[in-house]
Structures are given as C-alpha cells and as structure tokens.
C-alpha positions in Angstrom: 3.9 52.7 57.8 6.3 49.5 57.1 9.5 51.1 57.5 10.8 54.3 59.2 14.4 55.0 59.3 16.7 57.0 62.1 15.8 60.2 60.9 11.7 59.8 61.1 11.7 59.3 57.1 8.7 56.9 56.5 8.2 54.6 53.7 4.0 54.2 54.0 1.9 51.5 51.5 -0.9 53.0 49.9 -3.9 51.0 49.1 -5.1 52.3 46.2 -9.0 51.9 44.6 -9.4 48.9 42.7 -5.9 48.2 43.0 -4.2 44.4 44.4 -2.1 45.6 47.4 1.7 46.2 47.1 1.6 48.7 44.3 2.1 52.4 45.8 4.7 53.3 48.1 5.2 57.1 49.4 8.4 58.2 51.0 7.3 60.8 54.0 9.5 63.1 56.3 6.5 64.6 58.9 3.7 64.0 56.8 5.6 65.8 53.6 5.8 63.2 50.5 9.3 63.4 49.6 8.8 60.6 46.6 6.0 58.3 45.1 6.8 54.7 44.2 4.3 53.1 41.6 5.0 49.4 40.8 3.5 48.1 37.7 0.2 46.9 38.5 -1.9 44.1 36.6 -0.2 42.2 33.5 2.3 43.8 31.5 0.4 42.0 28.9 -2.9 43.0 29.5 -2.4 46.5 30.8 0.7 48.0 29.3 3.9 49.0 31.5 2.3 50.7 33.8 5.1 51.1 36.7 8.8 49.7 37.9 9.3 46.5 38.4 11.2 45.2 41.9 14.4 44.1 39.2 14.6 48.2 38.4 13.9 48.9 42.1 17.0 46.6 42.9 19.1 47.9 40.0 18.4 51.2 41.4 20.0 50.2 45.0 22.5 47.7 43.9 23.6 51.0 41.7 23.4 53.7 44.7 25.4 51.2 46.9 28.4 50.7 44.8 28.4 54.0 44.3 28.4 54.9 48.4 30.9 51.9 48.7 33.6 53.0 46.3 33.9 56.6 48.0 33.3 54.9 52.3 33.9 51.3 51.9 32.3 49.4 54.8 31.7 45.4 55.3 28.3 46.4 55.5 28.0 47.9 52.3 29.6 44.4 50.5 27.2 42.6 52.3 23.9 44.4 51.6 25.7 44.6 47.8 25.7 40.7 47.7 22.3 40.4 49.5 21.0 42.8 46.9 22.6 41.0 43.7 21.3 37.5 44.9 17.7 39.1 45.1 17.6 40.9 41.4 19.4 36.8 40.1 16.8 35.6 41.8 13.7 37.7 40.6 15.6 37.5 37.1 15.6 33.3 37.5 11.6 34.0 38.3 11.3 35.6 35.4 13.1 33.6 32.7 11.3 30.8 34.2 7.8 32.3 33.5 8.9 33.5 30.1 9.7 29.4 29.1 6.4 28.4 30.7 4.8 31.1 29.0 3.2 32.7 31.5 5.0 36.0 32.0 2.9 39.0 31.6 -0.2 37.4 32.5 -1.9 36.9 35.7 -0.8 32.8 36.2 1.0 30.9 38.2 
C-alpha cells in the first residue's frame, strides 16, 4: 500500500510478471478493487500504447479539480491546481526534450 486516504480507500502497487515496477496501480476499499490503473509499460515504440501515461493521469486530476473548485472554491484546491499544472509542464518539457534528442519512445536516456 503507498497511499491510503481518510476513508480506508487504498491505492496498492502491483508488481506484475516480467514487468519494470511502477506500472499497475489498484484502488481498494476493504480488500474490494474499486479501479485498476495500468501505465504504459516498455517503449511506446517498441511495444505499442499499451497504457496511460502520468501527462493523462495529471490531465485527468488537474480536470476533476477545477471542476470541484468552481462549485466549493478553497485555497487548497488553487494550490494543488498550480502544483498539478507545474507537474504535467514539467513532464510535457521532459518530453519535448526527448522528442529533439530523439530518444522518446525508446528505452534511453
């Protein structure tokens, strides 16, 4: 388990066969799977899109945040909003970076 919230729901990391860890998530309430998370696992450009990516994940958030904000704003919300946004411009910078090294889908630093 790496994260369990106020209401004993669970987010637990998976290690999957043959995998690299870091690639399946479940989301549990008392040992009940309320959700799956598969990240994309292995190069894009040597396996295929395979899963999310943590850009969709963080879309996905950023998204669900406004959303909660705009019907009971808090402080909180803003800042977890700006937190978010810096992390997807951040992940996005990796990305375009790897894409003009020409690296990007492929297992290289």
């Amino acid at each position: 388990t790496i994260h369990k919230d106020n209401n004993n729901v669970s987010v637990v990391h998976k290690n999957e066969a043959n995998t690299l860890p870091g690639h399946f998530y479940a989301i549990e309430k008392d040992g009940t799977v309320l959700g799956n998370i598969s990240f994309q696992n292995g190069p894009v450009g040597e396996v295929g899109v395979n899963g999310i990516t943590n850009e969709a994940l963080i879309a996905i958030v950023i998204h669900r945040t406004k959303i909660l904000n705009d019907m009971f704003p808090s402080s909180y919300n803003e800042l977890a909003l700006h937190s978010l946004c810096g992390a997807l411009t951040a992940f996005e910078a990796r990305t375009k970076d790897r894409v003009k090294r020409q690296v990007e889908g492929q297992n290289k630093i």
